[in-house]
N, C-alpha and C positions, 0 to 999 in steps of 0.2 A: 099689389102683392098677390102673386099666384100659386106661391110656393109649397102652399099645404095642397093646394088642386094637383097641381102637378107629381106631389109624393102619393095623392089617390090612386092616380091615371095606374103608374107604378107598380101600385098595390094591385089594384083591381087584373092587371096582363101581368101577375107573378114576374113581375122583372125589378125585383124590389133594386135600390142602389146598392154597391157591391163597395166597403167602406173596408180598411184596413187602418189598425191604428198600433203606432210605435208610441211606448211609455203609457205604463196604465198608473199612474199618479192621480194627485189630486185633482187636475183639471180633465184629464181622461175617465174616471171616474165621476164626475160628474156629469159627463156626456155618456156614458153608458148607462146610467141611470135613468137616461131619458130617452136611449135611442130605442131601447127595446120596448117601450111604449108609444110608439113614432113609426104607423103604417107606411110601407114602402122605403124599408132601411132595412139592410142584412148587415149587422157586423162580422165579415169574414174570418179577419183575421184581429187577432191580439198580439203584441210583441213585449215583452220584457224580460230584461237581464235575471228580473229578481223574480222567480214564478209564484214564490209561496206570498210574496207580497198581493200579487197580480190578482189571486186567486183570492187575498183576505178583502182588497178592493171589489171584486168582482161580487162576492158574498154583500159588501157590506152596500153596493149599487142593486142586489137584492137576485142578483142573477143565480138560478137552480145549479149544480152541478154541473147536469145534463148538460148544458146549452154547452158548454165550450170544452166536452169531450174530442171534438176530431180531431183524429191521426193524421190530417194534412188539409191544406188549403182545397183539395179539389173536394173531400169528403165535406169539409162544410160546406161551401158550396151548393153540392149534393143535397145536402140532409136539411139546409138549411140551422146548422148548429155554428159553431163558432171555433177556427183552430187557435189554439195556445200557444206560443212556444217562444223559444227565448233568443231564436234565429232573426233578429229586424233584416238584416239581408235578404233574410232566402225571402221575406214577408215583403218588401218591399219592392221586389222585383215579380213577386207572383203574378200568373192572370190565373186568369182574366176577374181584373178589380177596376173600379173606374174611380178610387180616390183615396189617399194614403194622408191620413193625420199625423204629423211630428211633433209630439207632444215631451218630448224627455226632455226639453231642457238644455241641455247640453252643445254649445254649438258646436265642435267639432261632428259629434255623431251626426245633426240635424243637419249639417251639408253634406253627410256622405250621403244618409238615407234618402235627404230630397234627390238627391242626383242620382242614386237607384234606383229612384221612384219615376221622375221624369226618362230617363233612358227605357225603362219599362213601358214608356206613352201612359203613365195614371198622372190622373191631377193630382196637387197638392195643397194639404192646409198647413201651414205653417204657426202652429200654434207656438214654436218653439223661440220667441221674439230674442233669441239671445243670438241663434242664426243669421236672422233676418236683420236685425244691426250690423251684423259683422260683415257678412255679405250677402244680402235678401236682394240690391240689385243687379246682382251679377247671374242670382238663382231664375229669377223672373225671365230675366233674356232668355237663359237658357232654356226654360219651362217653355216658351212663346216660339224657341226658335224648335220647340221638338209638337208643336200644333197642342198642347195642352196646357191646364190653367194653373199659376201659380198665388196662393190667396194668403193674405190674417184672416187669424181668428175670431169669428164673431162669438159676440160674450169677454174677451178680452179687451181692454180698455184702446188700443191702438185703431184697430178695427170700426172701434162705434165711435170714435173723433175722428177718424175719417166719415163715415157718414154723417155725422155732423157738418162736416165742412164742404159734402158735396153739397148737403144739402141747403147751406148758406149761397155758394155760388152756383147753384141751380135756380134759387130765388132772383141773384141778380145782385146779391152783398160783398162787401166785401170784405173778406174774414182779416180780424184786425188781430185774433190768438185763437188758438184752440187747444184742450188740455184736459187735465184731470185734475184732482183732488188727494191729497196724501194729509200723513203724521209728519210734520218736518220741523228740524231745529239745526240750527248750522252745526254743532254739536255732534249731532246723528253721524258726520261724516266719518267721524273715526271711531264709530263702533265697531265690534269684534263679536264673531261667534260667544266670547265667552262674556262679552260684556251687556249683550243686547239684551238678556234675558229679565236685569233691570227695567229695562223700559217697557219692553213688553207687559211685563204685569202690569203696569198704570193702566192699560185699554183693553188688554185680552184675560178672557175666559177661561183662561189654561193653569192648569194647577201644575203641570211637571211638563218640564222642561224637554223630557225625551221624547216628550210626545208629536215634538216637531220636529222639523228641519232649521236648525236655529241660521244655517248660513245662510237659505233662500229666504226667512223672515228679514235678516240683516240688513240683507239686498233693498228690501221693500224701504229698509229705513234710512240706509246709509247714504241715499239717493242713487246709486248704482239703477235699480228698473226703473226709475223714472226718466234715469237718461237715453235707457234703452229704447222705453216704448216713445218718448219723444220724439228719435230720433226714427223709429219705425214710421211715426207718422207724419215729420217731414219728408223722408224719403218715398212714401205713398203719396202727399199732397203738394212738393212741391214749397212748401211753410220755409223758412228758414229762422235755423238757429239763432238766437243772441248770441253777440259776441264772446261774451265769459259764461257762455251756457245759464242753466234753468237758475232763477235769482228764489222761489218758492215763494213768493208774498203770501201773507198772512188775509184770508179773505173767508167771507162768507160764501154763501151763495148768492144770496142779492145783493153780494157788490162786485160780485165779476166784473160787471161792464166799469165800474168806477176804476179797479185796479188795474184789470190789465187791458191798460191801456196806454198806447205810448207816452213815455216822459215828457213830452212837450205838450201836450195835454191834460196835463195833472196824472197821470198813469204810472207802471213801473217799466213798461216795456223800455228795453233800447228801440225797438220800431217794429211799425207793422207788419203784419202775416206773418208769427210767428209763434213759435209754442210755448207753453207755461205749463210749470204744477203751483198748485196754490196751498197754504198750507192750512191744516187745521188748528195749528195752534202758534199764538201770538208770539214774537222773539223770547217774551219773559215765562212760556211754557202754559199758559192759561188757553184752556180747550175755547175755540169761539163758537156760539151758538149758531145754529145754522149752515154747520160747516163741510163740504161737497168732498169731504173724506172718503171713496172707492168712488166715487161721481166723474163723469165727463161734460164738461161743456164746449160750447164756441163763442166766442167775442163779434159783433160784426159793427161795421158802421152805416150808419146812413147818408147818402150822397143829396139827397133833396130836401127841403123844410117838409115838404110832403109827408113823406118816410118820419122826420124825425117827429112829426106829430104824432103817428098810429103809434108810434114808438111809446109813447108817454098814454096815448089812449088808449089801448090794448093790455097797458101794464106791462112791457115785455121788457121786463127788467131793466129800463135805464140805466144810464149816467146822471148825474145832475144835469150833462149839457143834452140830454136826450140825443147825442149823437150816435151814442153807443148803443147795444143792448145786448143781452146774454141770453141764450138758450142751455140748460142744462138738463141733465138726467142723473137721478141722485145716486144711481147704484147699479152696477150691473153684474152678471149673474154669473160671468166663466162660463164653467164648461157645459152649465145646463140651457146655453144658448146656442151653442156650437152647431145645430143642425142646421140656424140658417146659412151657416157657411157652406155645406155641405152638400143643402139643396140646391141653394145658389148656382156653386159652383158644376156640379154636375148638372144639372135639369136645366140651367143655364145657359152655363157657359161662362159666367159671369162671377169674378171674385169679389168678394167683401174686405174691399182693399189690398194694392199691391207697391211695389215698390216702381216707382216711373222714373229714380233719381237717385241721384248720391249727394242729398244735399248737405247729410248732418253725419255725423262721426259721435263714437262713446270714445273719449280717450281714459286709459290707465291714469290713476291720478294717485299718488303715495298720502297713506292716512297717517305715514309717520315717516322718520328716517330711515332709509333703508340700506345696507348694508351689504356687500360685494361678498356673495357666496349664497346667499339667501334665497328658497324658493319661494315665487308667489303663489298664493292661492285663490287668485281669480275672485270673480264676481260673488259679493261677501263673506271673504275671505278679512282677514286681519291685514293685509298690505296695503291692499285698494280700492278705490273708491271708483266708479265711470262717470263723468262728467262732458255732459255733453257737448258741442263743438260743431260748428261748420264744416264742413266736410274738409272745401280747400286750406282753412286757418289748422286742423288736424294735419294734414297731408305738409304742410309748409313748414310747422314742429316739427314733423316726424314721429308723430305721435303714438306709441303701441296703443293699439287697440285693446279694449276689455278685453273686448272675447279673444283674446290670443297672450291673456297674462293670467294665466292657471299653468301650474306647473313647469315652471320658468326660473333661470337661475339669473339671478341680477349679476352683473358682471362688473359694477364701479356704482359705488354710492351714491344714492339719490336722498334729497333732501323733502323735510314733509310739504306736502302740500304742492308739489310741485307733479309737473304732467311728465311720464314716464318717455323715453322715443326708445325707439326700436335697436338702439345702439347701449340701450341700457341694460341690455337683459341677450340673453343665448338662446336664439330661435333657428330650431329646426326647420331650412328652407325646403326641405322635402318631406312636410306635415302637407297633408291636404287643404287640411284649413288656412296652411301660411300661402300654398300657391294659389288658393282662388283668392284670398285678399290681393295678393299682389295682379291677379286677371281683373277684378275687378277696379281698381285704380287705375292700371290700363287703360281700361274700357271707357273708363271718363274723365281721368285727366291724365293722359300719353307722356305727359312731360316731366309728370311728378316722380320723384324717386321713394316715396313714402309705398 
């Protein structure tokens, strides 16, 4: 790793890196908290819709006034201060920058801006993994075919199980799962903005309710981002989904290697190289000790008795059949990590994870009965749920995508529990977001009509 030498060089010849960042939220915020202590980083630019928000994050990342006074991208630049403003457009398209974060969330927004941002020639970080599921391999082409880098977010959990699993098959393993850790109960699936707030208080520190975003915590519970970042991280490594997507077993840390592991193994997998979240608490709601809740791990096997010896001699988290072993990390940190991506990417050249595939799909999935007149409200919202999917087994449903079931009129009744298709609902085929899904499907499977 040379990546702090390299932000010196930077420093040292005043050519610090030229960072622009869309959505100043809580993982934007975390990264500015850390970049203005992080030699050889200028944050250019700031973009949000909501300024006085922008400006109470900015305070509360500890940044003076001063600093993000300029009247335009060229004067910070200049002065080296920071401009403000609520134009992501005009920000994303600005030079001279050499790397635009999309942090809002949002994927409609998060494909216009990446594609602002790449037609400008700036890299990008895609922190925005709701993008990046819906169409992240259609963004990357694009990024690759304009000679700049399209990346995840390091500090977000897709990003560091990808490195985990390069770094499983860079040893010479072969990755049997790779995943995270959540709060999970089959239950969870049909929570609502209004109902989640129950659950919540059992594990968080929050005394009032408005203090949050109760629909992006939903998300976290409903399993909706776990299908998302899953499916980011198939479509980065190639993994492939289960059949009926993420199952959540109930695990510790040191029994990764024992559970997810294929069913023909005593395991829960339907089969190898493929991704999992494991849950932190048992079917009957009992918390298990030791349990890899905001964690990432990898599952690997060993091919030789050789192997499966260190396996047991090293302690590196067996199975009983010491075929298996788990590597994990119990917690990672968002956005006050983000500058490895940053560095990477720029001083690089090099992303911290990308998408090489369209292996997995999030499909719409109804948390209840749904009802012919009715709008959805997207990703932890009261209607739906994302559930993850092989890309092809999505495409052969017909499957609406999460990210394209916000603000959608269902147009014939759907029944709960069941996967939404695209004939269910009234989409706008000259949305931006509807025409790059449909370029993207294209792009890798010509015959499919999904």
């Amino acid at each position: 790793m040379n990546l702090f030498q390299l932000l010196q060089a930077r420093a040292a010849e005043e050519r610090p890196v030229r960072v622009a960042l869309i959505g100043c939220g809580k993982f934007a915020t975390m990264y500015l908290a850390q970049a203005r202590q992080t030699h050889g980083i200028h944050i250019a630019g700031i973009a949000d819709l909501d300024l006085v928000r922008a400006r109470a994050n900015l305070a509360a990342a500890g940044w003076p006034d001063e600093q993000y006074q300029a009247a335009s991208l060229g004067a910070a630049l200049t002065s080296g201060s920071t401009w403000l403003t609520a134009d992501a457009d005009a920000l994303a398209g600005a030079e001279p920058l050499d790397v635009v974060i999309e942090a809002t969330g949002v994927a409609r927004a998060g494909i216009a801006h990446c594609r602002r941002a790449i037609t400008a020639g700036h890299h990008v970080i895609m922190v925005n993994v709701e993008a990046d599921a819906l169409v992240g391999p259609l963004l990357a082409q694009e990024a690759a075919a304009a000679g700049v880098v399209y990346s995840l977010a390091w500090g977000d959990q897709p990003a560091l199980i990808c490195e985990h699993v390069d770094w499983a098959r860079s040893c010479g393993f072969e990755v049997t799962a790779a995943g995270k850790g959540t709060r999970y109960l089959p239950e969870y699936h049909t929570l609502t903005p209004d109902t989640v707030w129950e659950v919540l208080q059992q594990y968080l520190s929050i005394n009032d309710p408005d203090s949050i975003n109760l629909k992006m915590f939903n998300s976290f519970l409903d399993g909706s981002k776990s299908a998302i970042e899953m499916t980011a991280v198939c479509n980065a490594t190639g993994l492939k989904p289960q059949p009926e997507g993420l199952r959540f077993p109930p695990a510790s840390r040191f029994e990764l290697a024992e559970v997810c592991k294929p069913a023909t193994d005593g395991g829960t997998l339907a089969h190898s190289g493929t991704t999992e979240v494991v849950s932190s608490l048992t079917r009957d709601g009992k918390t298990i000790p030791h349990h890899l809740a905001l964690g990432t791990f990898v599952v690997i096997r060993a091919d030789n008795d050789y192997a499966r010896r260190c396996f047991a001699e090293y302690h590196m988290l067996p199975d009983t059949s010491c075929r298996y072993a788990a590597l994990y990390r119990p917690t990672h940190m968002i956005g006050l990590e983000l500058g490895v991506s940053v560095a990477s990417v720029v001083l690089r050249g090099e992303a911290t994870g990308w998408p090489q595939a369209f292996a997995a799909d999030v499909a719409a999935t109804a948390k209840r009965a749904l009802k012919a007149g009715e709008y959805l409200d997207g990703e932890g919202g009261s209607c739906v749920f994302g559930r993850q999917l092989p890309a092809a087994e999505s495409l052969t449903a017909n499957a609406l995508p999460l990210g394209l079931a916000g603000s959608v009129r269902v147009v014939r009744d759907v029944a709960a529990n069941t996967v939404l298709r695209w004939g269910d609902v009234a989409v706008d085929d000259n949305d931006e977001a509807v025409r790059a899904r449909h370029a993207m499907v294209r792009s890798y499977y010509p015959d499919s009509t999904g």
